[in-house]
N, C-alpha and C positions, 0 to 999 in steps of 0.2 A: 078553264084553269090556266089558260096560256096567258090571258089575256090579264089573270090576277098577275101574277108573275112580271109581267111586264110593266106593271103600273108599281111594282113594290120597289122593282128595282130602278125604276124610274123617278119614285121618291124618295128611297134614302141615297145616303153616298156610297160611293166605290172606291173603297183604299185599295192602294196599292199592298204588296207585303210589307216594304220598308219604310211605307209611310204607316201602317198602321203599328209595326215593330216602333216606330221612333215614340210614337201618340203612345204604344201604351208604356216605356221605356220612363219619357215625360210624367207621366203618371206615377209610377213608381218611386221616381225620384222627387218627386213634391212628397210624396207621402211616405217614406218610407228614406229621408236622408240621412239618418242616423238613427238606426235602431240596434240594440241589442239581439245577441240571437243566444240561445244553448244547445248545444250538442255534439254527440262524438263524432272524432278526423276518421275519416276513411279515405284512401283510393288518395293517400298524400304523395305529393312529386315535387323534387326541386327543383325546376329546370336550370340549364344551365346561366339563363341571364339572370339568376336567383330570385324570380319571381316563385311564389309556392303556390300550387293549384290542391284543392281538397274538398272533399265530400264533407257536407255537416250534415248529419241526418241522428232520427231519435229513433223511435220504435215503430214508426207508419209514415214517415216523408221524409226528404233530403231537400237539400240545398247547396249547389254549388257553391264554390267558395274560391276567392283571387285574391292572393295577400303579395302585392309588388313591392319588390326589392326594394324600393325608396322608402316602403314605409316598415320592412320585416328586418333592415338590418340592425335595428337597434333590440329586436327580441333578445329578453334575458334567456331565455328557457328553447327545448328542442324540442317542435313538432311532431309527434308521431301518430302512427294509426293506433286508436282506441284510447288516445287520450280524450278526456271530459273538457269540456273548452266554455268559455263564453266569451263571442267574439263580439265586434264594435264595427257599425260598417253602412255604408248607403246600399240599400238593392236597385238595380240597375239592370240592363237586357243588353246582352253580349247580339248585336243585330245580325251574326253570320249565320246564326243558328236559334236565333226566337227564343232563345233559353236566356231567362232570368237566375239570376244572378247575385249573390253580396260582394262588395268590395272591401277586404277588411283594412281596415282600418289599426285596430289593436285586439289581442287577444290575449286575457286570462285566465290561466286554468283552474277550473272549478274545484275549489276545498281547497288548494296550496296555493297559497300566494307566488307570484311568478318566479320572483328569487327566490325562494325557498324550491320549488321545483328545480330552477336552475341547475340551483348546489347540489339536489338530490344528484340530477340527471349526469353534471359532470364529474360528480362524487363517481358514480357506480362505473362510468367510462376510463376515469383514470385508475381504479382500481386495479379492472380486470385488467389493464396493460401494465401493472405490474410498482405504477408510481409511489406506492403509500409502502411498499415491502420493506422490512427492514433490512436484509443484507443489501439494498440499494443505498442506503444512505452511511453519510461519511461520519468519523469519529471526530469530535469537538477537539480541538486542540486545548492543549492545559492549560499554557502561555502564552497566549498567542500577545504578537508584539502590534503588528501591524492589521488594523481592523476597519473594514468599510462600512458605513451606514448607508443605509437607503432609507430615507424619511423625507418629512415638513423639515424644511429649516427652522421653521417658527413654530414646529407642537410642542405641547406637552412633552412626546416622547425622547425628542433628543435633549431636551434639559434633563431631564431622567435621569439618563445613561448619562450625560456630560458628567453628571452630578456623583455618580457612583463610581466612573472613570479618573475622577480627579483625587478620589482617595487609593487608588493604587501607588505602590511605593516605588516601580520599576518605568523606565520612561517606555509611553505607550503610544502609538501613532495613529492619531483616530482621521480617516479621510473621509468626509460626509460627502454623498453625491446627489442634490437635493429633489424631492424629484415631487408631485402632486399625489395626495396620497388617498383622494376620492375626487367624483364626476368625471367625465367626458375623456378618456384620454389617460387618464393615470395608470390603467394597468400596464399601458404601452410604454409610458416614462421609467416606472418601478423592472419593467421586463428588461429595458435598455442598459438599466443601471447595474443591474445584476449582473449584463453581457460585456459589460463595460470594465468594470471590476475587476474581471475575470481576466480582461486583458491588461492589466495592472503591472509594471516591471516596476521594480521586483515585485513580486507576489504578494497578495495578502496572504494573512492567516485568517480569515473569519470573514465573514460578511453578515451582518444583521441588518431583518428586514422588517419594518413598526411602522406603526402607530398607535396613539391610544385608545381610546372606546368609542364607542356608537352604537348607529343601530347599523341593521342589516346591510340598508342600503347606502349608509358612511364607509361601511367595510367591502362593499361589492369588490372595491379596486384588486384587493387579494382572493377574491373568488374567481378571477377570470382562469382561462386556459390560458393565456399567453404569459401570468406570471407564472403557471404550476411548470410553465415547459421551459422558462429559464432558468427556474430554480432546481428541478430536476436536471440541466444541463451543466450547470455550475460543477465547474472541476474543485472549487472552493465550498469548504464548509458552511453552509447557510442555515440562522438560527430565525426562527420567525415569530415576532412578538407582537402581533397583533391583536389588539384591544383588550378588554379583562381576561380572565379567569373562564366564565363562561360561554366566552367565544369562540367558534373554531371556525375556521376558514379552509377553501382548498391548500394554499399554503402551508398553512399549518401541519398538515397531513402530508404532504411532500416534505416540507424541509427535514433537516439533518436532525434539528432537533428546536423543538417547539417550548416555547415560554410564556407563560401565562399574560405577563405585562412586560412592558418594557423592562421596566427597572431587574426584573426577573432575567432579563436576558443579557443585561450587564452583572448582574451578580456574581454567576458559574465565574468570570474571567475574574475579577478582584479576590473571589473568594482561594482559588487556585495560585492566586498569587500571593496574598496573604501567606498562606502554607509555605510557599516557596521560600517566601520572606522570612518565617519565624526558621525554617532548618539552615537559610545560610546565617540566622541569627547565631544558632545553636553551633554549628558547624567554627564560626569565628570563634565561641568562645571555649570550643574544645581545643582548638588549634591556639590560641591566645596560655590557653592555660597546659598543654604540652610545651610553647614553645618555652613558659615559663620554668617548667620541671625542669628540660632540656638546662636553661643556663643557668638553674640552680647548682645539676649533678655538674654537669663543666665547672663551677667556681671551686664546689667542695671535691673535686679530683684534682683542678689546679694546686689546690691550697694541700692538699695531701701529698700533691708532688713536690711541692716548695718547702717541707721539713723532711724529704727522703733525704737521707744520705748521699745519692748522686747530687744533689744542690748544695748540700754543705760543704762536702769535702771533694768535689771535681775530680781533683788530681790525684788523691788518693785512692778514687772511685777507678782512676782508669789502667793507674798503677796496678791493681788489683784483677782487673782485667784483661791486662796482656798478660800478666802471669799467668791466669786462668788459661790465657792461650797457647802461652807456653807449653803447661801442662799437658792440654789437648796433644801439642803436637807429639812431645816426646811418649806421651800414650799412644799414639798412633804412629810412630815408628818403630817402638818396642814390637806392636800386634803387627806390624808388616813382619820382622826380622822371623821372630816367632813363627809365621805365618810360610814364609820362605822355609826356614829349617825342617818345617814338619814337613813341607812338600818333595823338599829334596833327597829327606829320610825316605819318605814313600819311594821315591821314585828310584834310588839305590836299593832298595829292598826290589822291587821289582828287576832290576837291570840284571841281580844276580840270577834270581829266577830265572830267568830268560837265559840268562849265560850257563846255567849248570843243566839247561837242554838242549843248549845247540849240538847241532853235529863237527863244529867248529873242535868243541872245548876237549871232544874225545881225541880227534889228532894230537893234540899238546899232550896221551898217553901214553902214544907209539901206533897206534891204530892210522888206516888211512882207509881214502873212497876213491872206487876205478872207476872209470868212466867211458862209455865207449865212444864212439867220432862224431852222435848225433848227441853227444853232452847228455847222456840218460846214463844213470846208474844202473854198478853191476851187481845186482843180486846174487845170480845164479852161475855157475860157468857153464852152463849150455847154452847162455843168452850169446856169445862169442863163437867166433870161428876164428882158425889157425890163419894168419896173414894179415887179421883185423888189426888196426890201429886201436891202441888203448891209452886214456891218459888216466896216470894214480895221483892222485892229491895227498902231499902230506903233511907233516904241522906248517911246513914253510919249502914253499917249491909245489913245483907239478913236473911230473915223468911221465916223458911218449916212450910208449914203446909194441914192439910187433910180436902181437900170438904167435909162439913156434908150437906150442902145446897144449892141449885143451886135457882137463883129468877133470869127467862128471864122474859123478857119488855112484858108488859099485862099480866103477869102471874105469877103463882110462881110453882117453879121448887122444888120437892123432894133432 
């Protein structure tokens, strides 16, 4: 047995690990340089140098999976676990660990085309953060004066608008800031422009954001994230008028307020101004035909004043009139005189009153008033004593004189 042994190994070869890893690595890659493969992401990771590492496996094997950064950052759509995929890719052996391996190349996902998953995918993220809500978006101004475009210089869309712009009646300030509006690059130009806009002195009113139709992937430029996150940012109204009727875009869903077609999104401004138009129409010729009343009543109150009697006869008229004031006055010194007499009457009528109760009016009868030294009146003769100073008051004159004799009532006083 020993001896079999020795001679088998003596005639085949003896690889090494890593040369037989390369041999069978070789092999793989002659045969296997570009195949397709299907199956769902598991066990997905982004690293940080944005290479994606991921499980592709069906219902009884797996296969690893390496989609590097040079070739995943143009992926329209986001990788997740138990997405259905069909990837594009060489199989090849990772020689640190003998494990084979695909290197993808491209992947699309199975039943949705990639943009169309895309849109789904960033549809449902901007959602739930809240971008498509309507108390988030701003009110379209009526009249807006000054208005920016983000387009082609050269589509369809801005002749459109020029063309519907040019029959406004009020002068309107259109600033085009022209930007690519599909492939390579455009969402970033269109995102610029919006940021740009916004820093505009003086300010716009509006910003509209177009082009006209296509297919999906004409319109991708407005499906990215980087135009939903300027136009969500815009402190400026943003209308977004991207391609027909039945196109919708992420833009679309963000802006302020969404327009089927271009021409659609110039219309709202003319049609608001139109309106505008016909009430200062209106407004002039309420005002035109008041001012006419106006200097109708003024000529026919002139001309009514020009046969009054102050125009005819002047002098007559004023003659007339100081007499009048004449009148006034000698009326108005009559009702003073009047006025005095009755007052004076009252007030003699009172004067007497008052003089037929003083204690004054009864001395002028023979009557007087005693007084004793602290000026108080004598009532009583017990209010006195014998020695006290007394003064009498009588109609004319005052008498001091000294108590020799007090006589109270039943009796007589010392």
């Amino acid at each position: 047995m020993l001896e079999t042994s020795i001679e088998l190994k003596t005639a085949s070869k003896i690889y090494k690990v890593s040369e037989l890893t390369r041999r069978i690595r070789s092999l793989l890659e002659s045969e296997f340089s570009a195949v397709w493969v299907e199956g769902e992401i598991s066990n997905f990771k982004r690293h940080s140098s944005g290479h994606i590492y991921f499980t592709l496996k069906d219902e009884s094997a797996q296969l690893h999976a390496v989609f590097f950064a040079r070739e995943n950052q143009f992926l329209k759509f986001e990788l997740t676990d138990g997405l259905q995929v069909i990837v594009m890719g060489r199989i090849s052996v990772y020689d640190a660990r003998g494990q084979y391996q695909i290197y993808v190349q491209r992947v699309e996902p199975k039943g949705l085309g990639a943009l169309q998953l895309a849109f789904l995918q960033l549809k449902e993220r901007l959602e739930k953060e809240g971008l498509f809500l309507a108390e988030r978006k701003q009110a379209i101004p009526l009249f807006p004066r000054r208005i920016g475009l983000v387009t082609s210089p050269t589509g369809a869309a801005i002749q459109d608008m020029l063309k519907i712009f040019r029959t406004k009646r009020f002068g309107l300030h259109i600033f085009l800031y022209p930007v690519r509006v599909q492939g390579d690059g455009a969402s970033a130009e269109i995102a610029e422009a919006i940021n740009e806009l916004n820093r505009s002195v003086p300010p716009l009113d509006l910003v509209i954001v177009g082009r006209g139709g296509g297919s999906l992937e004409d319109l991708w430029a407005f499906n990215e994230e980087v135009v939903a996150r300027a136009i969500d940012r815009s402190k400026i109204p943003v209308i977004s008028a991207v391609g027909h009727e039945v196109d919708w875009t992420i833009a679309d869903l963000v802006s302020d307020y969404r327009a089927h077609t271009p021409t659609a999104a110039a219309d709202p401004v003319v049609a608001h101004s139109d309106e505008f138009a016909e009430r200062l129409r209106e407004g002039r010729e309420r005002m035109a035909d008041g001012i006419q009343a106006l200097v109708q009543q003024s000529r026919e109150a002139f001309a009514h004043l020009k046969e009054s009697y102050a125009f005819r006869q002047p002098r007559v008229y004023l003659q007339q009139l100081s007499q009048q004031v004449d009148e006034l006055l000698r009326q108005i010194a009559n009702y003073a005189k009047n006025f005095l007499d009755r007052k004076k009457q009252a007030f003699q009528s009172c004067a007497g009153k008052l003089e037929a109760l003083s204690p004054v009016a009864i001395l002028a009868r023979g009557y007087s008033m005693t007084f004793d030294e602290g000026g108080r009146l004598i009532r009583e003769a017990s209010r006195v004593a014998v020695g006290e100073l007394i003064r009498t008051r009588l109609k004319s004159g005052m008498i001091e004189s000294n108590v020799t004799q007090v006589e109270r009532e039943h009796g007589t006083g010392t």
